[in-house]
C-alpha positions as CSV (number, residue, x, y, z in Angstrom):
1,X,19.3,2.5,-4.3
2,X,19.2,6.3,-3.1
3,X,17.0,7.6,-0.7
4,X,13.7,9.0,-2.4
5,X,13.5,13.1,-1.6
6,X,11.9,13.8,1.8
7,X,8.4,15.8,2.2
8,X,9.3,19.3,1.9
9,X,11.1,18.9,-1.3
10,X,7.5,17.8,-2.9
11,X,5.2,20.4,-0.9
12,X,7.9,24.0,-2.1
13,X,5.7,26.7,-3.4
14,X,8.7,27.5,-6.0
15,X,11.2,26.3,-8.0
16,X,14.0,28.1,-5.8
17,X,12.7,26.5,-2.8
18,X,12.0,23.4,-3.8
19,X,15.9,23.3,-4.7
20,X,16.7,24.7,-1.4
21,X,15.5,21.8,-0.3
22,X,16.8,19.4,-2.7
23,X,20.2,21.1,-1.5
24,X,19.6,21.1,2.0
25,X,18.6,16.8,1.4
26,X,22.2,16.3,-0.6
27,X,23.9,17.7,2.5
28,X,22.5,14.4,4.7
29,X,25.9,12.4,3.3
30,X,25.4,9.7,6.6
31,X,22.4,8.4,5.1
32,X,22.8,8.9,1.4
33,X,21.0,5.5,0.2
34,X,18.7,2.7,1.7
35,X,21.3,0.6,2.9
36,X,23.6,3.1,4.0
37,X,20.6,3.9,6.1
38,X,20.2,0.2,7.0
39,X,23.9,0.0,8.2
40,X,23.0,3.4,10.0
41,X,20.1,1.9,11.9
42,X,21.9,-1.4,12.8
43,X,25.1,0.4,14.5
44,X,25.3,-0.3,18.1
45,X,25.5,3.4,18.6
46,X,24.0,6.0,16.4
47,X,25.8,9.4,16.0
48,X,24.0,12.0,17.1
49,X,24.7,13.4,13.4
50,X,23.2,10.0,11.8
51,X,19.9,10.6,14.4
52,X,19.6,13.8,13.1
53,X,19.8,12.6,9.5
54,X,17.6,9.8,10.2
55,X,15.0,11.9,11.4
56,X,14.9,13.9,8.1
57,X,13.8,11.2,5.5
58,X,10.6,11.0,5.4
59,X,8.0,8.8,5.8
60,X,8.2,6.7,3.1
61,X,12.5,6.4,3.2
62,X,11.2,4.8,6.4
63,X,8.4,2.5,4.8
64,X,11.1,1.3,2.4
65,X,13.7,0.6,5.0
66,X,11.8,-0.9,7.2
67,X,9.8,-2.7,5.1
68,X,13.5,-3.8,3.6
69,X,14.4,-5.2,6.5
70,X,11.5,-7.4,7.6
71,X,11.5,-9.1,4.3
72,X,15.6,-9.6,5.2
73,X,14.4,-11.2,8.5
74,X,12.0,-12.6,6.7
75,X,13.9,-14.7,4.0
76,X,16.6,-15.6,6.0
77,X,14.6,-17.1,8.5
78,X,13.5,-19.6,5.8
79,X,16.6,-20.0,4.6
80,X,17.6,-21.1,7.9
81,X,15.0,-23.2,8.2
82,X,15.4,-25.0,4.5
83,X,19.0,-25.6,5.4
84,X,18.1,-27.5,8.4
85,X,15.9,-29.6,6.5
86,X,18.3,-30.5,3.7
């Protein structure tokens, strides 16, 4: 699933702008979708390239990948749990 377009794509006073930005988004290629961005966020070391990328999204790239990765944590902790009862 691909990364939703950050903030200043949605407030450009023009057309041209607004795909300046829509440009200058495409050019993030580290953190393209949500789980490349997952991957991104779970390296032991970040890039400084992927921080700088990461930084960009938005806030609600980072609702949806966070929120993505609780209810990961979140399901397989009760599958964990179900297989220890079976």
């Amino acid at each position: 699933m691909n990364m939703a377009c950050p903030e200043p794509c949605f407030q450009a006073q023009s057309a041209d702008e607004c795909l300046l930005q829509l440009r200058m988004a495409s050019t993030l290629s580290d953190v393209n979708s949500i789980g490349s961005a997952v991957e991104t966020i779970c390296e032991k070391e970040m890039s400084t390239e992927s921080r700088r990328a990461l930084s960009q999204i938005g806030t609600l790239n980072l609702f949806v990948i966070i929120s993505g990765m609780c209810s990961f944590c979140s399901h397989r902790g009760l599958l964990k749990n179900y297989l220890e009862l079976s």
